[in-house]
N, C-alpha and C positions, 0 to 999 in steps of 0.2 A: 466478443471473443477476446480472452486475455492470453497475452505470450509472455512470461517471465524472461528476459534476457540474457540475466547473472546477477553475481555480486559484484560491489559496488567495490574499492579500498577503503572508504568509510564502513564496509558493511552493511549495507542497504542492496536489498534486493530490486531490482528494477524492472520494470513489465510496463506492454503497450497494452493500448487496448483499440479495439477496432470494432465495430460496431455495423457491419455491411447491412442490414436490413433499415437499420435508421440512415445511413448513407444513400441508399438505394432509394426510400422513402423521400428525402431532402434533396436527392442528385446532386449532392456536393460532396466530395473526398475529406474525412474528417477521421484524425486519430488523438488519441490522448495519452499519456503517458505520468507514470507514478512512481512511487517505492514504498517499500515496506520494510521493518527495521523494529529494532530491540524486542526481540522475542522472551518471554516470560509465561511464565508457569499461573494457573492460577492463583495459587499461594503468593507469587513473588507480585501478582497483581495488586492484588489484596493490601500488601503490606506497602507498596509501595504510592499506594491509594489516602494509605492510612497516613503516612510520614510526610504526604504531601498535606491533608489537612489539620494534622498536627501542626504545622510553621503556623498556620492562624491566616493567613493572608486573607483565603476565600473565605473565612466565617468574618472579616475585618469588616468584608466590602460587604459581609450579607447583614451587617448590625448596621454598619452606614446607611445599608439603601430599605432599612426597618424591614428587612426579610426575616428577622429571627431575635427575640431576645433571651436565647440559650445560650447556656455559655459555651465555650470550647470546645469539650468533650462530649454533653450533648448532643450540640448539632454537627458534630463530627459523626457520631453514631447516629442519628436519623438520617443524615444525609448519605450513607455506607445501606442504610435498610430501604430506604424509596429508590434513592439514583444507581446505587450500586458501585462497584469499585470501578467496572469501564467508563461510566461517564463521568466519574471523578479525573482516571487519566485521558477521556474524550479519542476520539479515535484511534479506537482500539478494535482487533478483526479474530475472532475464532479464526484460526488460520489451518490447524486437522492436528495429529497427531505424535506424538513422538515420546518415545518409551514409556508407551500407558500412561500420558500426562497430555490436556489438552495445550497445544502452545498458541498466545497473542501475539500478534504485534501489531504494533504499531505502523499506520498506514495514512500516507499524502497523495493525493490526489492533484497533482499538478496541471492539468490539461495538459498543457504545450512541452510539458520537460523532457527536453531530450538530455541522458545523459551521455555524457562525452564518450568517445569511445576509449581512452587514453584513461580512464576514471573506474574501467574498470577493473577489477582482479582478477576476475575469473568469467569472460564472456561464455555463454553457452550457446551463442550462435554464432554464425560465421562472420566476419566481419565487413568480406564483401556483399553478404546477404543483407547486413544491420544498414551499410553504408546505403542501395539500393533505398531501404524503406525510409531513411532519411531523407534520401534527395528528393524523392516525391511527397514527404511529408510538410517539406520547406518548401518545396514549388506548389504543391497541388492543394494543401490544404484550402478547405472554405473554397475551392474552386468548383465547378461541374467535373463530377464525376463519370472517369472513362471507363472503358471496359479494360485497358491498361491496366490504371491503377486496383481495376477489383481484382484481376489475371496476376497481378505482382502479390497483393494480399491475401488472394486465397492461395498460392503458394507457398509463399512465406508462412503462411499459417498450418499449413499441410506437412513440411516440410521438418518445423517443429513442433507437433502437434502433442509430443512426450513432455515441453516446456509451458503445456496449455492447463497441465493439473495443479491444482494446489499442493496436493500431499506430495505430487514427486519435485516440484521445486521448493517444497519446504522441505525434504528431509534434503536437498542439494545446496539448500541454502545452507540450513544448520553442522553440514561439513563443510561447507566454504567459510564459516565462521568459527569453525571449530566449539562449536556449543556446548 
């Protein structure tokens, strides 16, 4: 299960994630925590896909390691028709919808990141509820899992369970960012 928390003041969206049946499974208390960030249109993926192999860097290292003896332009366009323009910018997430345009972003996978509470702009849970899931994430993690810590998380998850959608915290994201 994933909870979106809010926006970042960098602009990064931030979400837990919890995973009570592999917790259950392992009987140890384990949470992980992410963000997600610079939202783009297909088009704007595309192009920004293209401007990145335009500089030459990554066709530099693919003639170095005898991966290709195309020039430039070329293996700029084979690599746009096999890889595609996501794995060009590399983690990159369909993320749903917004004004009849699919929107990406860009998405970190940090395990352990908690972000500060002071860090964000626009929290969409409460702060004594966030503080809670913290203090047991810093004491309880990797520990034996109690009925506590599931009775706190399925709450908390219950609780915001409208910050559990993609499409409603991406169109709350995209007005916390003013997109």
């Amino acid at each position: 299960m994933k909870v979106y928390l809010g926006t970042t003041k960098n602009d990064e969206l931030i979400y837990l994630e919890w995973d009570k049946i592999n917790n259950k499974q392992r009987k140890v208390f384990s949470l992980k925590g992410g963000s997600y960030s610079n939202p783009l249109t297909e088009e704007e993926g595309e192009q920004r896909a293209k401007d990145i192999l335009k500089e030459g860097e990554e066709w530099k290292m693919a003639v170095k390691g005898n991966y290709t003896t195309q020039g430039l332009k070329d293996w700029s366009k084979q690599v746009l028709n096999v890889d595609g323009w996501r794995n060009v910018l590399r983690d990159i997430e369909d993320f749903g919808e917004h004004e009849n345009e699919t929107i990406y972003l860009n998405f970190s996978s940090c395990g352990q990141h908690q972000e500060e509470i002071k860090n964000f702009k626009n929290l969409w849970v409460e702060k004594k509820d966030l503080k809670e899931v913290y203090k047991i994430w810093n004491t309880k993690h990797l520990k034996p899992l109690t009925e506590e810590c599931i009775k706190i998380m399925e709450n908390f998850f219950r609780k915001y369970k409208r910050f559990c959608l993609d499409q409603k915290a991406l169109n709350q994201y995209l007005k916390d960012i003013e997109y």
